[in-house]
C-alpha positions in Angstrom: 0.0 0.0 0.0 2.9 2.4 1.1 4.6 1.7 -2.5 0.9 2.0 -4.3 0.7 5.9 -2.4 4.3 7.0 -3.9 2.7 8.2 -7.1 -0.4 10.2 -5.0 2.3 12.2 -2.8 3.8 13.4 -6.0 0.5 13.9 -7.9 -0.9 15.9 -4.8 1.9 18.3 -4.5 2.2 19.1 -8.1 -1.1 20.2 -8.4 -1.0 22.5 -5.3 2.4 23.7 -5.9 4.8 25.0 -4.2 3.1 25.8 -1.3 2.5 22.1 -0.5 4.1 18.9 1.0 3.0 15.5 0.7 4.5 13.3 3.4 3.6 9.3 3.1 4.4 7.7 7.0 5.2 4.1 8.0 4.1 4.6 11.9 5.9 1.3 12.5 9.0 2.8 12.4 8.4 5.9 14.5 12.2 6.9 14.2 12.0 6.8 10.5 8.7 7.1 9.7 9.7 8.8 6.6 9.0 6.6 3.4 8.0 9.5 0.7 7.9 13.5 0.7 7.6 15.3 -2.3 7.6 20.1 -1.6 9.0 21.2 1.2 6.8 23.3 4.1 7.9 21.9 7.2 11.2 20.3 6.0 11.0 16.8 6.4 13.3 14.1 4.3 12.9 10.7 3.6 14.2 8.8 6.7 13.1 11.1 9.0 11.3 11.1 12.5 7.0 11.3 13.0 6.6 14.7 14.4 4.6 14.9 17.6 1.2 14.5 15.8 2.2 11.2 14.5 3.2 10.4 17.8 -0.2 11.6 19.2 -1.7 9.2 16.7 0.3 6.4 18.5 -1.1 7.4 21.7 -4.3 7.1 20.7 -4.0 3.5 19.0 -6.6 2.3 16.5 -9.4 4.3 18.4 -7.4 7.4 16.2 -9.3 9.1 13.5 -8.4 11.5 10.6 -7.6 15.0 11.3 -8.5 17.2 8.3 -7.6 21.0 8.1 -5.9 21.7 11.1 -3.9 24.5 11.8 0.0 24.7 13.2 2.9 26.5 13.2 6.4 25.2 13.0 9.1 26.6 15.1 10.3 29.3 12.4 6.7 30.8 12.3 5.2 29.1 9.0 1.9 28.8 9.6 0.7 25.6 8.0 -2.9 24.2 7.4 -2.4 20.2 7.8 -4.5 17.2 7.3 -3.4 13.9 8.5 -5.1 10.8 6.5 -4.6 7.7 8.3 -3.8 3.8 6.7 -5.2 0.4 8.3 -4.4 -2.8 7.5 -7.2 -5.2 6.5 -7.6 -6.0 10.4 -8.1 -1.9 10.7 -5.1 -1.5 12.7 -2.9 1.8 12.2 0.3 1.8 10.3 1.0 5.0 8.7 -0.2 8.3 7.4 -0.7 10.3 4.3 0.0 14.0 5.6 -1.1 17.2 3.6 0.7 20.3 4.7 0.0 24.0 3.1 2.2 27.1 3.9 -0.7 29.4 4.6 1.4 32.5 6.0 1.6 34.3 2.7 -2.4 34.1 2.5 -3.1 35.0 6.0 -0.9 38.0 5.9 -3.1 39.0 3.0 -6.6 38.2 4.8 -5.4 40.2 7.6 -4.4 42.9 5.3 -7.2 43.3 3.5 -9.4 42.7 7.3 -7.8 45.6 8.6 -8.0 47.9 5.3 -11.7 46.9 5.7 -11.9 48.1 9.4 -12.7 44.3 10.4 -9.5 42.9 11.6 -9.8 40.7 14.3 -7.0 39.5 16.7 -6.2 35.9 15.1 -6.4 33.0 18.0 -2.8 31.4 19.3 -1.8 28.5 16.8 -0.1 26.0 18.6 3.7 25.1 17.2 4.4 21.6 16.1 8.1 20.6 16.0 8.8 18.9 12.7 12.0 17.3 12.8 13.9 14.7 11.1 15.8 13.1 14.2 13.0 11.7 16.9 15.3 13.4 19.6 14.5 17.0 18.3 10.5 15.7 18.8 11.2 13.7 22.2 13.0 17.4 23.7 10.4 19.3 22.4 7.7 17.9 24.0 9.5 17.5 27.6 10.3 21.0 26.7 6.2 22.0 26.2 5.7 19.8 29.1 7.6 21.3 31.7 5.4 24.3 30.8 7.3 27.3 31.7 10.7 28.1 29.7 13.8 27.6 32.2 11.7 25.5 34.6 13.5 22.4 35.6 13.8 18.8 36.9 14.7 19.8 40.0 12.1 22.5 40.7 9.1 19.9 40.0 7.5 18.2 43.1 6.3 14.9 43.1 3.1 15.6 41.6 4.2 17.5 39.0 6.8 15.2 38.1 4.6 12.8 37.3 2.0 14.9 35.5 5.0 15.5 33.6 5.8 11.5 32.4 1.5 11.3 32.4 1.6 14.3 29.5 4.8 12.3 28.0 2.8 9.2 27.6 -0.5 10.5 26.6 1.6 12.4 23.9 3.0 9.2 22.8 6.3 9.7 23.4 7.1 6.5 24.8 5.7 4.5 21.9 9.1 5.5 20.5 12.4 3.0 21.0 15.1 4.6 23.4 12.0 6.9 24.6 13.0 6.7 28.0 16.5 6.7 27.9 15.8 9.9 25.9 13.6 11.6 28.2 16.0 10.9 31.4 19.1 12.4 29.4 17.0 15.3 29.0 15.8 15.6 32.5 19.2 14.7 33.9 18.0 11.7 35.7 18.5 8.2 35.5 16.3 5.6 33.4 15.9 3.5 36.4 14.2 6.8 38.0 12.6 7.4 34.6 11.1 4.1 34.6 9.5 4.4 38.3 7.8 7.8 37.4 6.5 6.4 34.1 5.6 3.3 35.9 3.8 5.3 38.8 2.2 7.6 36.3 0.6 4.8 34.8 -0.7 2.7 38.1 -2.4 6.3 38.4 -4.3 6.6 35.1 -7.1 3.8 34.3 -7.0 2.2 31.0 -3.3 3.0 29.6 -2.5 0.3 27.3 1.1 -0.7 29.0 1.0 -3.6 26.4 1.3 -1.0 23.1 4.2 1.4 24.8 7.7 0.7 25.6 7.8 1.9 29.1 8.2 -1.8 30.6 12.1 -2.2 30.9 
């Protein structure tokens, strides 16, 4: 199915332009997810890492739907409106994605022109930023990051409740459906894995109906 796609991701981006990237992901391989891109909006190459929506998609198992027309922003400030396509196997279990993503800042700029020569400019809501990257690393940091909430916040300044909140939003974000998750995450927090393990363990015990099974934190 993934080799049958190849031709749409091309197709799909020629006829939008270059405005548009078509990415094609094979979620069973969350640190190369990466089997086909054709533009270039948010970067990615062939070989590289789900961003954090794929990884929410892991999260959420086969209970995850499509998410058409969304709207994000990467870390540089393109605004991009996405939609995320999902593939099942015959069994209608999850394995990839067909992602759509539009650079939209040009064509906002201009609706917010034209809003405010109109006298109806309105303040545009927060979109959220989504790290695309091509190394899961860059993802995994970026989410402990988000998660820690307040920039310069750290480890160390985190009670016990919040420390687990923390590895609670981690694992609902799907971060540890990803191999080396946790030895990832403890680097980061400047921890050890055994310590990681506990907190993700403990987390869990404390959240009814996490699928332990699907997720790599068992050591």
């Amino acid at each position: 199915m993934l080799a049958a796609l190849n031709p749409v991701v091309e197709g799909i981006a020629a006829t939008f332009g270059p405005l548009c990237e078509v990415v094609l992901h094979d979620y069973r391989r969350p640190d190369r997810s990466v089997v086909a891109v054709a533009g270039s909006v948010t970067g990615r190459a062939v070989g590289g890492a789900m961003s954090e929506i794929g990884l929410r998609v892991l999260a959420r198992g086969d209970t995850a739907e499509d998410d058409l027309n969304y709207h994000t922003r990467t870390a540089a400030g393109t605004r991009v409106k996405s939609s995320t396509m999902l593939l099942r196997d015959p069994a209608g279990e999850v394995f990839g994605a067909l992602c759509v993503n539009v650079d939209v800042t040009a064509v906002e700029r201009a609706h917010a022109l034209l809003g405010a020569l109109a006298g109806t400019a309105a303040t545009p809501a927060e979109t959220p930023v989504t790290t695309f990257g091509n190394d899961i690393d860059s993802v995994v940091d970026a989410l402990v990051d988000r998660s820690l909430q307040h920039p310069g916040r750290t480890w160390a300044a985190l009670d016990r409740t919040a420390r687990l909140a923390l590895f609670r939003s981690l694992d609902e974000h799907g971060v540890f459906a990803v191999r080396r998750a946790v030895e990832l995450v403890a680097a980061r927090l400047g921890i050890s894995r055994a310590s990681a393990y506990g907190y993700l363990s403990r987390s869990r015990a404390d959240t009814p109906g996490t699928n332990r099974d699907s997720q790599e934190g068992t050591p």
